[in-house]
Structure formats: structure tokens, C-alpha cells
C-alpha positions as CSV (number, residue, x, y, z in Angstrom):
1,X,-50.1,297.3,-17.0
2,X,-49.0,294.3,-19.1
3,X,-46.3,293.8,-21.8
4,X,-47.1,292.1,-25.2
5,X,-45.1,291.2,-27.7
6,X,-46.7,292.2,-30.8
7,X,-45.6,290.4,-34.2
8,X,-47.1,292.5,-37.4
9,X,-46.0,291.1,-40.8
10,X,-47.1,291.2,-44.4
11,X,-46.1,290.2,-48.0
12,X,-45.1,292.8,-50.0
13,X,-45.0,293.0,-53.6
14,X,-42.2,291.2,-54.4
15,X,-43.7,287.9,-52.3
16,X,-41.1,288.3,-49.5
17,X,-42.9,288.6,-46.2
18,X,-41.9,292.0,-44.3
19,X,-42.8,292.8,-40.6
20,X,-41.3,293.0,-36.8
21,X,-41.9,292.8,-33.6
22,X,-43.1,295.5,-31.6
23,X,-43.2,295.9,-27.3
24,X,-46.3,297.7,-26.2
25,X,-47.3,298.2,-22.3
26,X,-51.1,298.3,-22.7
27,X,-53.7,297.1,-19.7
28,X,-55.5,294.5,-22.2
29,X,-54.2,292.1,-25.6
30,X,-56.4,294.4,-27.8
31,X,-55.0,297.9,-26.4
32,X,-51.6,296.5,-27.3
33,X,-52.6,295.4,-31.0
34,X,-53.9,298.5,-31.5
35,X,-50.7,300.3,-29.8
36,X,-48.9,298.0,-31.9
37,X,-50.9,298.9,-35.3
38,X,-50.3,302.7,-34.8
39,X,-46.7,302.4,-34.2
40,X,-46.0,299.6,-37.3
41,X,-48.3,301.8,-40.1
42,X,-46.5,305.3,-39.6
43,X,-43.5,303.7,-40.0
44,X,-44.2,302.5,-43.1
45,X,-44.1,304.5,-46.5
46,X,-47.0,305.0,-49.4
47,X,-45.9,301.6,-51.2
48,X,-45.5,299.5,-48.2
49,X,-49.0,300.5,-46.5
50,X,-50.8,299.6,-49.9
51,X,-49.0,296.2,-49.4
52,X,-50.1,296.0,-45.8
53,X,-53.5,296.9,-47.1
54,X,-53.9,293.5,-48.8
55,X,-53.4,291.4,-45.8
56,X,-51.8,291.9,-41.9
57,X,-50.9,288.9,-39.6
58,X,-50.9,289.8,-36.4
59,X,-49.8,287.9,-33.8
60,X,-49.4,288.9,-29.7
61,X,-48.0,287.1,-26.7
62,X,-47.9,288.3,-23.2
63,X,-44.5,289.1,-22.3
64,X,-44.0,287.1,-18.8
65,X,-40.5,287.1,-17.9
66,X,-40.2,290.3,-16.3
67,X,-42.7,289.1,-13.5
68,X,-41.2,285.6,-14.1
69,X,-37.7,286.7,-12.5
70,X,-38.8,289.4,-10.1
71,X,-40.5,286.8,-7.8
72,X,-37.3,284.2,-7.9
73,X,-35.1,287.0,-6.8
74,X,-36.7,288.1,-4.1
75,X,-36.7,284.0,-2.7
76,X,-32.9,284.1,-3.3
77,X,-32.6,287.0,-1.1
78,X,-35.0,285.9,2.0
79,X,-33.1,282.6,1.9
């Protein structure tokens, strides 16, 4: 399994832009944007997901730093 970072945002009716970041462990980028999806929309209330409606910008990044620092460790201790 992988972690993304998933970014979900969207401007409501007032013009501000609302969204956040969301963790998922998924095994592919579109398993975790869908994870990611499901997770953001029930939070949201009636109001808000007729906002989202209109427009979502979704953005995802693999989250490599916990592989990153597991490997540098383990060279600290065999030296």
C-alpha cells in the first residue's frame, strides 16, 4: 500500500475557496481519490455539497517520506 496526500477544494458561495487535505492508504493514485472523495463529501452538509457540485479540484501527491527515512535509519545503524 501507498500513502497520498489528497487536496480536495472548492469555492463556495460566498467566492472563498473551501477544502483540505486528506491521507488515504490506497494501492493506486485513483483508489486514493476516490478514498479521498468519500471521506471529504459526507463531511460536508446539504449547502456545501451543492457548492462542491459546481466545481472540485483535486489534487494528489504520493506521500514519500515515510519510505524516505526508513531506509536512512537503517544505514545509521549498520554503520
Amino acid at each position: 500500500m501507498n500513502t497520498y496526500n489528497v487536496t480536495l477544494s472548492y469555492e463556495d458561495r460566498k467566492g472563498s475557496t473551501e477544502g483540505r487535505t486528506i491521507k488515504v492508504d490506497a494501492s493506486s493514485i485513483a483508489g486514493a481519490i476516490g478514498k479521498a472523495t468519500r471521506e471529504f463529501v459526507k463531511s460536508l452538509d446539504r449547502k456545501q455539497r451543492f457548492d462542491m457540485n459546481k466545481g472540485l479540484k483535486v489534487e494528489a501527491v504520493r506521500d514519500t517520506t515515510e519510505k524516505a527515512g526508513a531506509p536512512d535509519t537503517a544505514s545509521e545503524a549498520n554503520a
